[in-house]
N, C-alpha and C positions, 0 to 999 in steps of 0.2 A: 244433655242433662243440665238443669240449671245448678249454675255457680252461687254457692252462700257469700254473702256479701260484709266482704271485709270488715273484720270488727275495728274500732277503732285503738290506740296504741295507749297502754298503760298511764297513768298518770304518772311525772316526774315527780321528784322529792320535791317537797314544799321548803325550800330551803333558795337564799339568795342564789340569780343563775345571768349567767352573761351569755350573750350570743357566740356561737362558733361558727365562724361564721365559712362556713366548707366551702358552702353551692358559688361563693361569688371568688371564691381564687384557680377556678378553671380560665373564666374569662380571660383574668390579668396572665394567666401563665401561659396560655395560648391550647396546646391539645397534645396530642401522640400522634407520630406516625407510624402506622402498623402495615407490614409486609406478612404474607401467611408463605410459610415454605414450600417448594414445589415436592408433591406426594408421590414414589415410585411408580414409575407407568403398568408395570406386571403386574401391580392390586389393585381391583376395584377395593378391597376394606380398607387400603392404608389412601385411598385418595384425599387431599387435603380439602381445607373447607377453603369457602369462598375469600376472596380477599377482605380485609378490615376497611371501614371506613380511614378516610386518611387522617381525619384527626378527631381526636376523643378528650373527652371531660374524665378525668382520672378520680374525681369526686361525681360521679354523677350516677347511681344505680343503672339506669336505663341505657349511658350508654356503654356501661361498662358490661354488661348483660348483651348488649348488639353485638359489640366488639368479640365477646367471647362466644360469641355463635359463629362471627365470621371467622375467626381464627381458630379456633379450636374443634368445634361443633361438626362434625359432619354428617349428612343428610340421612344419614344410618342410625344414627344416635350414637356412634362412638365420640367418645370424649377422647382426642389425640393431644398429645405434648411432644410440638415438633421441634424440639430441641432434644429429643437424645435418637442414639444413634440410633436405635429400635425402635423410635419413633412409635414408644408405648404407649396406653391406654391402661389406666389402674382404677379398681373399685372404688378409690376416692375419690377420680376426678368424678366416675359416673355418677357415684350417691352427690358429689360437692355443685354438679350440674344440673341435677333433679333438685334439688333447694332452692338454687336460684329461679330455675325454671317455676318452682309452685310461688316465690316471691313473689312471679313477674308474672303469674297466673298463665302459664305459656303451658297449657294442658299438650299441645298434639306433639313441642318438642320433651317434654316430661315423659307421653306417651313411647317415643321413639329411643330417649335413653334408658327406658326402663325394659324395653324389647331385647335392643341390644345387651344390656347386663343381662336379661335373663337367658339369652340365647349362647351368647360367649364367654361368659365370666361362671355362670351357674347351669351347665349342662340340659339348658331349655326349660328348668325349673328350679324356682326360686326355697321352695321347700326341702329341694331333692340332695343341696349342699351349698355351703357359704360360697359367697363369690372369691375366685383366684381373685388373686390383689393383683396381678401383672400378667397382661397380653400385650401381644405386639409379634415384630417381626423375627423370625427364630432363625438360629445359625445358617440352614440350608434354605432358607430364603421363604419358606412360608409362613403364612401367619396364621399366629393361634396361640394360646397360653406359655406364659413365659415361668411363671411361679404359681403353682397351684394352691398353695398356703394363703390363707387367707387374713385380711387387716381388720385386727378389730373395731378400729375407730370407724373407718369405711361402714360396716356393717352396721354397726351402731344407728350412725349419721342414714343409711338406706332404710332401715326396719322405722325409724323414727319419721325419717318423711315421708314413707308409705302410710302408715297412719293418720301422720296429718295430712296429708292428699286426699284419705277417702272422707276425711271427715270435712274439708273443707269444700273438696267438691263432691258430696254427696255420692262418691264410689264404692261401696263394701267393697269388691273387688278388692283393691288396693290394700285393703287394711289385712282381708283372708292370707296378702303375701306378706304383707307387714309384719304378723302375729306368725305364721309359720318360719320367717328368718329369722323373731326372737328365739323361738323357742331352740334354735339349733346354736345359737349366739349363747343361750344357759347351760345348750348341754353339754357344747364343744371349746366354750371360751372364759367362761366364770369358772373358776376354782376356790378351792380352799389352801390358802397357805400354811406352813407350819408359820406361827407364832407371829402371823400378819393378820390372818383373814380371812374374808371373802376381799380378791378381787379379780379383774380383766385384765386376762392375758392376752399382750396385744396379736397374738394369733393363734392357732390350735396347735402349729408343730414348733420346735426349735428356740424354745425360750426358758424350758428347764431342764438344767444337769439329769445323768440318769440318775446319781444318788440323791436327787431331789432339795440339792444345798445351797444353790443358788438359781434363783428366779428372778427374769428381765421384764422389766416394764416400764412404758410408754407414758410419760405425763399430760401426754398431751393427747392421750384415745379415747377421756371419758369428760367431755363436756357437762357441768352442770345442766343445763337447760335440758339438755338429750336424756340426762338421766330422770330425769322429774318425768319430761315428758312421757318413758319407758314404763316409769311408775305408775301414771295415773291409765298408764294401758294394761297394765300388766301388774295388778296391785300383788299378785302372789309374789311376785320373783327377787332377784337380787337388787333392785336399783337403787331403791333408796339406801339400801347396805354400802352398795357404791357410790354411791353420790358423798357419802357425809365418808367413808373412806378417801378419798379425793381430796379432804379437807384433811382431815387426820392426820394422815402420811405425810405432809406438806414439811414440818418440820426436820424431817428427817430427811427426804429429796432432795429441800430446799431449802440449806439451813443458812446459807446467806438470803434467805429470798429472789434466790434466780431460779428458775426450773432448767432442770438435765433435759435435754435429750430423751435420753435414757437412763435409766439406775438397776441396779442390784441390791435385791435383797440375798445378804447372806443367810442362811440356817444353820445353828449351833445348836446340834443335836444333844443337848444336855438336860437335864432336870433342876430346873424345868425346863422346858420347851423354850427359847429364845432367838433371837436374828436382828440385824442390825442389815441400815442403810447403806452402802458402798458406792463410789463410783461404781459407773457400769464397765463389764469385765471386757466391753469390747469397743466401747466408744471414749470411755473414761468422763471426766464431767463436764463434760463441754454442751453448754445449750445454744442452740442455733437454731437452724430449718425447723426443726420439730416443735422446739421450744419453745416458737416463739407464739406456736398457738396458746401456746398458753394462759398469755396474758391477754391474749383477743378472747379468748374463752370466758378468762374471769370476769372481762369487760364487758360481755352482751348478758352475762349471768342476770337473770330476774332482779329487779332492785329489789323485791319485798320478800326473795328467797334469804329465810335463815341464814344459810350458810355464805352469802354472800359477803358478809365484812369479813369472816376471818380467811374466805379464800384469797381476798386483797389482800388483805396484813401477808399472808405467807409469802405472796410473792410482790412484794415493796420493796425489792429490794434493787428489781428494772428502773426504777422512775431515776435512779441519778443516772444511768447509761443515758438516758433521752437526753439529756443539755447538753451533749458536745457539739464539736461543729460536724459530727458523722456519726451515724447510728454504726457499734459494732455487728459485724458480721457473728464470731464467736466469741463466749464469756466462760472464764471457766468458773465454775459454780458453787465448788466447794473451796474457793481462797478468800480469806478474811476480806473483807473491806477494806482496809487496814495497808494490806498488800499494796507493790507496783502495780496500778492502774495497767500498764503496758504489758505485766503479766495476767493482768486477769479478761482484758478485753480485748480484742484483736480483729484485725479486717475491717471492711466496709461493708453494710451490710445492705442488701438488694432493695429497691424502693416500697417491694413487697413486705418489709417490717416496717416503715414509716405508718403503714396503713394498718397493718395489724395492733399497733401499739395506741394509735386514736384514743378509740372506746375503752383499754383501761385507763389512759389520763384522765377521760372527761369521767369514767367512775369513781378517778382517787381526787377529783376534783380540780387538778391540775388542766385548768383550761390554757393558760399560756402554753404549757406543753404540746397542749392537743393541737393546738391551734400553729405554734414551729413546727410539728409536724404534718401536718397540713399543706404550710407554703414547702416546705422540704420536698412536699411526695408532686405539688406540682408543679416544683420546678425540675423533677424529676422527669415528668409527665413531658414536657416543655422540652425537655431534651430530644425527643426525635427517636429515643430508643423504646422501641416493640418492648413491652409489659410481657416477660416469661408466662408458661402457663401456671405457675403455684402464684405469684405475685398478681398475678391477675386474680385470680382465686379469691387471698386475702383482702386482694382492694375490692371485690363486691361482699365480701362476707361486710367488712366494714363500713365502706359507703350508704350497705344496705341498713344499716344498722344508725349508722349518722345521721340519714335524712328520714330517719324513719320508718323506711318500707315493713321493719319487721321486729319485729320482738316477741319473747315469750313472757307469758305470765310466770306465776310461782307452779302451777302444775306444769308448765313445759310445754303451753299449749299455744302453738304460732299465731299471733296476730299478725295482718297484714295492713299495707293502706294504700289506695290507690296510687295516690301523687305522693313525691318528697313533702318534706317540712322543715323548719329552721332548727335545731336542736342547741335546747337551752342549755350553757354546759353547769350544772349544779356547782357552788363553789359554799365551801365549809364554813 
């Protein structure tokens, strides 16, 4: 079927802009050395993928894209992360390999992970129920679903690039599974809050009390760009309610401007109807792993979407953590500014936030940022230590987004481009 041919990539702000200059500090930093884990002999599904090339461009879509086929990828289309002990396979990786894959216009391995999700995650049909968030290897030694509950964000990010798969490559197909996982994503995962809303629960089971008093959720499961996208597919449904909710809530999640983790909504069942923002009741306010999409989220946000400045403003509150001599690992999110620094930040945080944090500096215009984090993540790179499967993750999410490969419009709608490009970084 012939491939529609890449549009080209939104115009930048017409505003003063400096080089960042990504593509030329692989060079100077030399590459990664990447080992791929030997896969239990008793499973063909848990077989491991090929070995990685031995050194890699840590700014470079393409070869970060190779890398993560050699390492991760296996000939099944299962998305492996051979670092835990179950040596899992989650909705996220699959829907977060199916992106990269339509990026890199990689149709037959797009084809093979969307197989395996619908074969092991969704009961050999993608209509038939969400995908479990977590397969892998189970107590007594077989493999097969580990958590049958499903992630909202996953889902999200699968329904959304279904879509833009058949429309880019000319698939109905694709879009008929696209549109039959929203519709189960509205029926089973958008709710009604008392005295919040409409929003996305970050999964169908286990995130509201039975007295209905407290509800958990996820800052980081409803990407701008995803949700636009969902809208101009699906003009009836919740999205745009959730999109500019995403903004909204921001205040209250993130009232220094760091996003949680996780939060709780309390409900006080009084008259009138009211609830308030809380640590969350089981993570408390600490933003880290989850968190940190956050700000890579707000950062690939459409420049000409509305809601784009005040999702920055919310969360401006990251950009002083970026000037130390270590990016923290954890922050905890509801302590003043004002506060011990050493109580509010802590750890070292995986190379994998160097790269997620990029594209919000070069959004808040903070090009010196972007750009120390840049040489940071390739002197990272330079170190000889294999890129985890989530840090891998984030450095194509962002790479991809650096040199260009990808962006959406203000509908949500993926442009691609062949080749990198230099990205201007806008300064105010």
């Amino acid at each position: 079927m012939p491939v529609r041919r890449p549009e080209a990539p939104p115009p930048l702000p017409q505003r003063r802009h400096v080089l960042l200059r990504i593509g030329a500090l692989a060079g100077a930093a030399g590459g990664l050395v990447s080992t791929a884990c030997a896969a239990p002999a008793r499973s063909a599904a848990a077989a491991a993928p090929a070995a990685a090339p031995r050194r890699l461009a840590c700014d470079d879509f393409d070869a970060l894209w190779a890398s993560f086929i050699a390492l991760f990828l296996q000939a099944d289309g299962r998305v492996l992360d051979p670092d835990t002990e179950a040596r899992i396979s989650t909705s996220e990786g699959q829907s977060y390999g199916m992106f990269f894959a339509l990026v890199a216009n990689d149709r037959a391995r797009f084809d093979q992970m969307l197989q395996w999700t619908r074969q092991n995650l969704c009961g050999g049909d993608l209509a038939a129920r969400l995908p479990a968030w977590q397969w892998g290897r189970q107590r007594d030694g077989r493999w097969g679903v580990l958590d049958p509950n499903a992630a909202s964000d996953a889902d999200l990010w699968l329904a959304w690039t279904l879509i833009e798969a058949a429309r880019l490559w000319n698939a109905p197909a694709l879009a008929t599974e696209g549109r039959a996982l929203l519709a189960r994503i509205r029926a089973e995962e958008v709710v009604e809050v008392p005295g919040l809303g409409t929003m996305l629960l970050p999964g169908p089971q286990g995130f509201v009390t039975e007295d209905r008093r407290l509800w958990r959720f996820n800052p980081s499961y409803a990407p701008l760009h995803l949700l636009r996208g969902l809208a101009s597919a699906d003009p009836g449904g919740p999205w745009t309610v959730l999109a500019e909710q995403s903004v909204r809530t921001l205040p209250g999640l993130a009232p220094q401007g760091l996003a949680p983790d996780w939060a709780t909504w309390s409900v006080q069942h009084s008259a009138p109807l009211r609830g308030q923002w809380i640590a969350d009741t089981q993570h408390g306010d600490t933003g880290s792993y989850d968190a940190i999409r956050c700000y890579l989220w707000a950062g690939v946000a459409p420049t000409d979407d509305p809601l784009r400045p005040a999702l920055l403003h919310g969360l401006a509150g990251m950009q002083r953590h970026t000037r130390g001599p270590s990016l923290p690992e954890r922050l905890s999110t509801r302590m003043p500014a004002s506060a011990d620094p050493t109580a509010i930040a802590r750890g070292t945080a995986p190379p994998g936030f160097a790269a997620a944090l990029q594209p919000y500096l070069v959004a808040l215009g903070d090009c010196a940022g972007a750009q120390h984090l840049a040489e940071r993540l390739a002197t990272s790179c330079a170190s000889g230590t294999r890129l985890r499967y989530y840090d891998h993750a984030l450095a194509l999410f962002s790479t991809g987004w650096l040199q260009q490969r990808w962006r959406c419009d203000r509908h949500g709608r993926l442009l691609r481009a062949p080749a990198p490009s230099i990205l201007r970084c806008p300064t105010p």
